[in-house]
Structure formats: structure tokens, C-alpha cells
C-alpha positions as CSV (number, residue, x, y, z in Angstrom):
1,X,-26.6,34.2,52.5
2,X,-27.1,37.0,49.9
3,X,-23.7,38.8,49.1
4,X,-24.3,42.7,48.9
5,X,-23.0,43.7,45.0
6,X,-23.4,46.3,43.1
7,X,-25.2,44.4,40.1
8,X,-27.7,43.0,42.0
9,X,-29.2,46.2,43.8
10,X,-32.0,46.9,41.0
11,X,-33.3,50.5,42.1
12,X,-29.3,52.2,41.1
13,X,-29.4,55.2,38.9
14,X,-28.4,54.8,35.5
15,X,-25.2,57.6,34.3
16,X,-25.3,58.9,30.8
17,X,-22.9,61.5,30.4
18,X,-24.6,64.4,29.0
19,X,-22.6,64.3,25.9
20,X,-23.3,63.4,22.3
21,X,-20.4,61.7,19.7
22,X,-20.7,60.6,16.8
23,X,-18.2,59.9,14.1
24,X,-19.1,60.8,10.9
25,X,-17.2,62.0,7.7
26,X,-18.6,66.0,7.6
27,X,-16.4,67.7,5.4
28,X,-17.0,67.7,1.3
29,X,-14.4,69.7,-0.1
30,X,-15.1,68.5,-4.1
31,X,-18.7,70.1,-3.6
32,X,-17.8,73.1,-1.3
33,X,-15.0,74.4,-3.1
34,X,-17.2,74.9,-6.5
35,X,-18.5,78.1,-7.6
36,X,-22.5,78.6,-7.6
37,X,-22.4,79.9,-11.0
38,X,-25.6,81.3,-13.1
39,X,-29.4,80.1,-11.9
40,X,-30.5,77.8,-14.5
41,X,-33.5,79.4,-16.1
42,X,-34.7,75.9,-17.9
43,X,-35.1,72.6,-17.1
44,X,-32.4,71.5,-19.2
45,X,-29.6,74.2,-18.9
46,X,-27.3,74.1,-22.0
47,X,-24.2,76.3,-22.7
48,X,-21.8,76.3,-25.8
49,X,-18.2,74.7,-26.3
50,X,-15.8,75.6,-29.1
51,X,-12.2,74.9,-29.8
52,X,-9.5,75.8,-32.4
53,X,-9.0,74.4,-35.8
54,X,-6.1,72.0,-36.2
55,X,-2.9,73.4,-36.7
56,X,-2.4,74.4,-40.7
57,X,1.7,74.7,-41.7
58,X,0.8,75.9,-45.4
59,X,2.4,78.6,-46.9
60,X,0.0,81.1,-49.1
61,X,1.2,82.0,-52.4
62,X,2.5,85.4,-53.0
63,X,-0.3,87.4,-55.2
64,X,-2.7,84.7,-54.3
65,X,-6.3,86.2,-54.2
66,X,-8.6,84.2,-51.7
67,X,-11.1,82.4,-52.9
68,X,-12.2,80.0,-50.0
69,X,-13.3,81.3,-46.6
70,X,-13.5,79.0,-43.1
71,X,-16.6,78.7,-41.5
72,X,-15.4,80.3,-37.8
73,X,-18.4,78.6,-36.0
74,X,-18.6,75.1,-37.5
75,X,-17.0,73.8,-34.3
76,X,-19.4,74.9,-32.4
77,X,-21.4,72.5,-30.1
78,X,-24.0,72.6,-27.3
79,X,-24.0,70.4,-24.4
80,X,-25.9,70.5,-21.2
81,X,-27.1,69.0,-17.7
82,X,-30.8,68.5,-15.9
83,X,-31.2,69.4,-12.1
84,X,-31.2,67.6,-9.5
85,X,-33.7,67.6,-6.6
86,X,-32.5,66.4,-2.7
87,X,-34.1,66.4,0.3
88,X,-34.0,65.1,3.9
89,X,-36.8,65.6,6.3
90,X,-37.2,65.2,10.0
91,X,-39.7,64.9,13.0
92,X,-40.1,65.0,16.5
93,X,-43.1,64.0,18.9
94,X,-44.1,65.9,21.3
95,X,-43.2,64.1,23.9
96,X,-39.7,63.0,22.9
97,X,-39.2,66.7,22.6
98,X,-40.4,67.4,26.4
99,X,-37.7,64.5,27.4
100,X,-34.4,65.1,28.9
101,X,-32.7,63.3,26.4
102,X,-28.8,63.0,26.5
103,X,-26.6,64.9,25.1
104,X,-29.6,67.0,23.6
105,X,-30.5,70.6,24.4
106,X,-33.2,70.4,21.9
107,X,-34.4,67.2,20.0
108,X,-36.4,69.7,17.0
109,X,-32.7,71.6,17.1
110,X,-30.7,68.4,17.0
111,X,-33.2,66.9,14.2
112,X,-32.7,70.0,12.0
113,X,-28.8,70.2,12.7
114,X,-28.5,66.8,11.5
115,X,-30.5,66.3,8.4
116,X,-28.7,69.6,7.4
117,X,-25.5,68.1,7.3
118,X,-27.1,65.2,5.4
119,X,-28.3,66.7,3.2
120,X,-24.3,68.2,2.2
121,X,-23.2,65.4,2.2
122,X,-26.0,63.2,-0.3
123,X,-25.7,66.7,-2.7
124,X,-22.0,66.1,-2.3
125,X,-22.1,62.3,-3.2
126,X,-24.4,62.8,-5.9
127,X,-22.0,65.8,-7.2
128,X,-18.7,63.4,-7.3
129,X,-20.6,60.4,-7.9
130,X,-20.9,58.3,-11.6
131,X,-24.3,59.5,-11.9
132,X,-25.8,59.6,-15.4
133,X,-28.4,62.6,-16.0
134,X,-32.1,62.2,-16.3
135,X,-34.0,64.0,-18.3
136,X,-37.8,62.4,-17.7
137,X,-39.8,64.3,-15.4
138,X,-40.1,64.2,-12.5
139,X,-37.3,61.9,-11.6
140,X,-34.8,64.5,-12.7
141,X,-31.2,64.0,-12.7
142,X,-27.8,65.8,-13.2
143,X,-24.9,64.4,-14.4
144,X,-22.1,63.8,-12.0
145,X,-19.0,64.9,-12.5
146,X,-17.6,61.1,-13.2
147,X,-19.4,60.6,-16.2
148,X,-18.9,63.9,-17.4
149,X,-15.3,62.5,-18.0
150,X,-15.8,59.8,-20.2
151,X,-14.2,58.8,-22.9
152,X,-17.3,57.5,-24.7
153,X,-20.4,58.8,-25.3
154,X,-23.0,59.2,-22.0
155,X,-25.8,57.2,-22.6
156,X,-28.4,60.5,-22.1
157,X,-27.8,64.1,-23.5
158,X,-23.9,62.5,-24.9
159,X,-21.0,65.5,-24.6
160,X,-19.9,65.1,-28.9
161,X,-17.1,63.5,-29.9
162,X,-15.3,66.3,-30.0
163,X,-15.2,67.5,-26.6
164,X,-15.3,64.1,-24.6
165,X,-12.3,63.8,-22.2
166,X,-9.5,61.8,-24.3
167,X,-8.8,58.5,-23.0
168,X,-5.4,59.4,-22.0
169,X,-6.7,61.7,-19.4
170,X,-8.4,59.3,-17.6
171,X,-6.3,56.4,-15.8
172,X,-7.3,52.8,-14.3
173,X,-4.1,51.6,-12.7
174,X,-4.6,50.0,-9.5
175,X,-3.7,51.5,-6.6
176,X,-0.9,48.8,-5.8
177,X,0.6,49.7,-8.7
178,X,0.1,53.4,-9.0
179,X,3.6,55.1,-10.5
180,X,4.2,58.5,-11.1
181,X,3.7,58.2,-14.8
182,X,0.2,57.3,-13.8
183,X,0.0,60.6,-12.7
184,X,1.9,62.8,-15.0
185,X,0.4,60.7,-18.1
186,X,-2.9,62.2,-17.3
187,X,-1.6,65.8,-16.5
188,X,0.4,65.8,-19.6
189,X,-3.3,64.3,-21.6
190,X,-4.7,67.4,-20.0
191,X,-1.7,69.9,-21.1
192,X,-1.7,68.8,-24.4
193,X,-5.8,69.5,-24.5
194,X,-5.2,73.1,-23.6
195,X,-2.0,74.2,-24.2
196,X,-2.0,75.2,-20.0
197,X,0.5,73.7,-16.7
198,X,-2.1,72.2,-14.7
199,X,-2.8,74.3,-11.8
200,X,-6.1,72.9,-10.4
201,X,-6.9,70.4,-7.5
202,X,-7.2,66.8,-7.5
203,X,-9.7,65.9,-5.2
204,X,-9.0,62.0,-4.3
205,X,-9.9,58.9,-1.9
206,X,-8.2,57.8,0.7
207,X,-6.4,55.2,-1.2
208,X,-5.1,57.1,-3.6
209,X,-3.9,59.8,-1.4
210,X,-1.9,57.3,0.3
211,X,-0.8,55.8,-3.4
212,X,1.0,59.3,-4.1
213,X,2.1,59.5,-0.7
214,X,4.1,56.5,-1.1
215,X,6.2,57.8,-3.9
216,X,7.8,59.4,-1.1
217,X,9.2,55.6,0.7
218,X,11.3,53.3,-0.7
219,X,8.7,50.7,-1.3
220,X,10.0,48.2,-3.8
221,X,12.4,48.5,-7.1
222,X,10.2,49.9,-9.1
223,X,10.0,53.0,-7.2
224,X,12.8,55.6,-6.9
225,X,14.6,56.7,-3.7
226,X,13.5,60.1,-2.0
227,X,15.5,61.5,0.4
228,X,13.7,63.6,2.8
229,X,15.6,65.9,4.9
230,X,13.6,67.3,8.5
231,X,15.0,69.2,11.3
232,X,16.2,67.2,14.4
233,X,14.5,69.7,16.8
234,X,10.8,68.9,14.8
235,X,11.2,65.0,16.2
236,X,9.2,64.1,12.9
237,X,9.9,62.6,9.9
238,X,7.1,64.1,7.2
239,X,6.2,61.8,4.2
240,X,2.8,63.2,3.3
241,X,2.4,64.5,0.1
242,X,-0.1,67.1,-0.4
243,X,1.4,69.3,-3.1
244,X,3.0,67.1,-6.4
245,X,4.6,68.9,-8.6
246,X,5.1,67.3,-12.2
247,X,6.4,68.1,-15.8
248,X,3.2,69.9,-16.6
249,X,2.3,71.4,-13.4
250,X,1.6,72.1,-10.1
251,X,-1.4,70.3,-8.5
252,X,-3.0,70.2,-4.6
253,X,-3.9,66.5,-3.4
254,X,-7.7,67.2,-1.3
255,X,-9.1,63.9,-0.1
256,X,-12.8,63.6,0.1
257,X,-14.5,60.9,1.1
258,X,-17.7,61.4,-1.9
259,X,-16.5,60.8,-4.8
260,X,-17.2,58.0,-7.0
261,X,-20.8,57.1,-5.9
262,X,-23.4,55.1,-8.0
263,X,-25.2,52.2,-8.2
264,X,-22.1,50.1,-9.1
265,X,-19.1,51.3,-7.4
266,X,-17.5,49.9,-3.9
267,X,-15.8,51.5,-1.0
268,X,-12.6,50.4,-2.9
269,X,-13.9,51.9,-5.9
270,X,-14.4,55.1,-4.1
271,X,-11.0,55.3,-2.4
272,X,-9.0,54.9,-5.3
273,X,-11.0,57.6,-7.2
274,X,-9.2,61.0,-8.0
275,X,-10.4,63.8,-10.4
276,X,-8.4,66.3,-11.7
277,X,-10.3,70.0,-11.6
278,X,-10.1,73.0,-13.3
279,X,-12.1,75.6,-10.8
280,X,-12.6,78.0,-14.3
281,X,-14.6,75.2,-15.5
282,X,-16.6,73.6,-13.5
283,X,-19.5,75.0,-11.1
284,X,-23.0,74.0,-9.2
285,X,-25.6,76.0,-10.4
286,X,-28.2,76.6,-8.1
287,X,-32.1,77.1,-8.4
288,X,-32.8,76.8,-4.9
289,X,-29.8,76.4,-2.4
290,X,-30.3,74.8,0.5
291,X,-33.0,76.0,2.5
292,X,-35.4,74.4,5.3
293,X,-39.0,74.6,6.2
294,X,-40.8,73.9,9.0
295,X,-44.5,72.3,8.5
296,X,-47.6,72.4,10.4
297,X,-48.0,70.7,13.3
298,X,-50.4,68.2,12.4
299,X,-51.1,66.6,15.4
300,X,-47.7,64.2,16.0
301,X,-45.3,66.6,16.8
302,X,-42.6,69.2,15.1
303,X,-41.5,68.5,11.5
304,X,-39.9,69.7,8.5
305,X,-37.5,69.3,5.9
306,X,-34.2,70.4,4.0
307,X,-34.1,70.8,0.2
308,X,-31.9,71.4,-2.6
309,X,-32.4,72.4,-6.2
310,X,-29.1,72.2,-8.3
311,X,-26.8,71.0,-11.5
312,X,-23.4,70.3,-12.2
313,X,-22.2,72.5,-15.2
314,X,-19.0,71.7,-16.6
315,X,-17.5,74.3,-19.4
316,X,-15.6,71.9,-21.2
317,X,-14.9,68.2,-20.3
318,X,-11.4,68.0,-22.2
319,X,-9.7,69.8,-19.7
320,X,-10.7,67.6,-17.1
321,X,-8.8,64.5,-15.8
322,X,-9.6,61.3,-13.9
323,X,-8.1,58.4,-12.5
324,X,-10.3,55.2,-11.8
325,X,-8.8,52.3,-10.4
326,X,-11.7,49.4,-9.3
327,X,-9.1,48.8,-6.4
């Protein structure tokens, strides 16, 4: 005799909740938090760097007339970036759109919502990323800001010598072994570029967040002891670390979770990676900010796309900083 269950009566309704979740990393602080700076009237956009002469400790003569002049501008150097185009692009049939889908007022709303944010977010991982510029049409490319600081030359449109970051502001320790020398050895690189406490942001992965975090816990002998002191009415113990402050300044610890992209890097890679930034001296450019169109309805339904038109401009890459652990 048949048993009466729910799972085999074949004409029940199926409930989907009318609600829509999805868990995605949104928010791209690195790429936000830069200034637009001036359109780029050229393909290639170049500006000029300069620095001091060394330091001279020689005494002049009294009654000594002058006979040799310095060149002022014989430092002088240009260096430069290309643009970068992005886009994402979406479509929607008719009839999907006439569906009561979901979670969905609108599918053609939903469609541009989405490849909005996507769009962020690729500009964003192409921005932080080890990109190296292009500068053959129509493939353009900028530069991102990881192989801006390098220590060697770039292997398009090189930075000179000159105004390379020095290796000792840019750090591979692994994130096991991450020390606080690890950090103030690059800080103290950057100081000694400029003269200036470091007062920027360092914009890091997940892993090394939680690296500098740990300087906080007694973790092994080769760290130091902390002792942290919290009320007894806030029933929490705080060991987050999101302001460090060092010999030679005062930095703010953002994660982001695009940085370090490229055709060679891991998600390790990309947690570990950190950059120091100076906001006076670095920027994205824009020739067209991101702006959508709709197309013509050619017979399949809704569609369109998001675009972008930018560079990354950075003033002068010795007062930058990096650290770059591979895990």
C-alpha cells in the first residue's frame, strides 16, 4: 500500500524566498581612495621628476671668484604611463525579463547593477595588480602600481635609475616570519628617500594584516610581549592593529582584497601583498570615468555595457614602498 509523503506528491509548489545573496568582496579601498587627477590629453601621458644634488660639505675659499656653475636641470627626467581600457557588458532577453525571477525586481536593473560593480573591481585589480604597461595600440596598457615599485628597470617605458624605488623599500619576508623590522626597514628606506615621517596608508592582504596584527600576541621567542590593557565592562580583549606607529612614522593598515594581480601571482601572493602610499603622489587619471550605455535593441532583448578609460600616474616612485612575500 502506497504511504502518503511529502516527496512523492509531484504537483507541490516549489518556495524560493524572494531574496537574492551573494557573497562577494565589493569594496576597493586602494583604487577608491586615489585622486582623479589631470585628463591625460595623449596617449602616452608623461610628467617630470627631479630631485636634489647630493649633499656637498666643502667650504668656499674666502675671495674666491666663481668660475664653475651647476647645471640646475641636469637631474631632470621624464617618465610616463599608457591608458587602460575596461569594460563589462550585459544582456537580457526579452522573455527572461518578462519572468518573475527571484530575488529580482528587474533582470535589465539587476544586469546593469552588477557588471557596474565589476567593472570596480577589474579597474581596481588592474590598478593594484603587477601589470606592466603596453604601449602598442590597440591593446593598451597602464602600469600597475606593483611594477611601478621596482627596484629594476620595467621592461616597457623603464622609470631611470634614478628614481626607481630602492631595494630597501621593498621587502620579501614571508608572512610566517614577518617582524617589525620588516616593517620599519621599509619605512625608514622611504624616510631616508625624502627626508619625511611616513604618514600615508598601507593598503594590504589579508595575510599581512593578520602578520602585523600578530605583533600584538605572544607568539614565539622571537617576538616581544605586549601587554594590552581593556576595560572589564567592554567584555573584549582587542588585538587588531589598524594604526602602527614606528620610528619614522605613523601609518593606517587598509586591507583590500586587489592587490597584487597578474599573470603570475597566487591567492597567497595576493594576501601577503602590502604597499606603502603616499596620497600626494599617486593618482588615476581619467579620460572617460565610468560611464554605461544602453544599445539598440537588436532583436534579442535589452543590452549594453560599462566602460572605463584611465592610467595610473605616480609622481615619483622613490617614495613609495612595498612588501612582497610569495607566501
Amino acid at each position: 500500500m502506497a504511504v502518503a509523503t511529502t516527496y512523492n506528491a509531484n504537483t507541490n509548489r516549489e518556495d524560493i524566498l524572494d531574496d537574492l545573496c551573494r557573497i562577494e568582496p565589493e569594496d576597493t579601498p586602494f583604487y577608491s581612495s586615489l585622486r582623479k587627477g589631470v585628463k591625460p590629453s595623449a596617449v602616452h601621458q608623461q610628467w617630470v621628476v627631479d630631485t636634489l644634488k647630493d649633499v656637498n660639505t666643502d667650504l668656499s675659499p674666502e675671495g674666491e671668484d666663481q668660475s664653475v656653475f651647476d647645471n640646475h636641470a641636469d637631474e631632470r627626467a621624464l617618465i610616463g604611463n599608457y591608458p587602460s581600457i575596461q569594460k563589462t557588458s550585459w544582456k537580457v532577453t526579452e522573455l527572461q525579463e518578462e519572468m518573475d525571477a527571484a530575488g529580482v525586481g528587474s533582470e535589465v536593473a539587476e544586469a546593469k547593477m552588477k557588471k557596474l560593480k565589476e567593472l570596480k573591481r577589474n579597474i581596481a585589480s588592474r590598478v593594484g595588480g603587477d601589470f606592466e604597461a603596453s604601449a602598442t595600440g590597440p591593446d593598451y596598457g597602464a602600469r600597475g602600481i606593483g611594477n611601478w615599485i621596482l627596484a629594476t628597470a620595467q621592461s616597457v617605458d623603464p622609470v631611470p635609475a634614478a628614481y626607481r624605488t630602492p631595494a630597501g623599500s621593498i621587502n620579501t619576508t614571508a608572512m610566517a616570519s614577518l617582524a617589525e623590522s620588516d616593517i620599519n626597514d621599509v619605512l625608514e628606506s622611504v624616510y631616508t628617500q625624502g627626508g619625511n615621517r611616513a604618514n600615508g596608508n598601507v593598503y594590504c592582504g589579508p595575510k599581512f594584516k593578520r602578520a602585523v596584527s600578530g605583533f600584538s600576541r605572544i607568539t614565539g621567542s622571537n617576538h616581544r610581549t605586549y601587554q594590552v590593557t581593556e576595560s572589564a565592562t567592554s567584555k573584549k580583549i582587542t588585538l587588531n592593529v589598524s594604526m602602527y606607529e614606528g620610528d619614522f612614522g605613523t601609518i593606517a593598515l587598509i586591507p583590500d582584497l586587489f592587490l597584487g594581480y597578474g599573470a603570475s601571482t597566487t591567492t597567497a601572493i595576493r594576501g601577503a601583498r602590502a604597499y606603502y602610499i603616499d596620497p600626494e603622489l599617486v593618482s588615476v587619471p581619467m579620460l572617460k570615468a565610468p560611464y554605461g550605455q544602453e544599445l539598440e535593441d537588436a532583436g534579442g532583448g535589452p543590452r549594453g555595457f560599462f566602460k572605463a578609460i584611465y592610467t595610473l600616474r605616480v609622481k615619483n616612485p622613490l617614495g613609495l614602498g612595498k612588501w612582497a612575500a610569495t607566501s
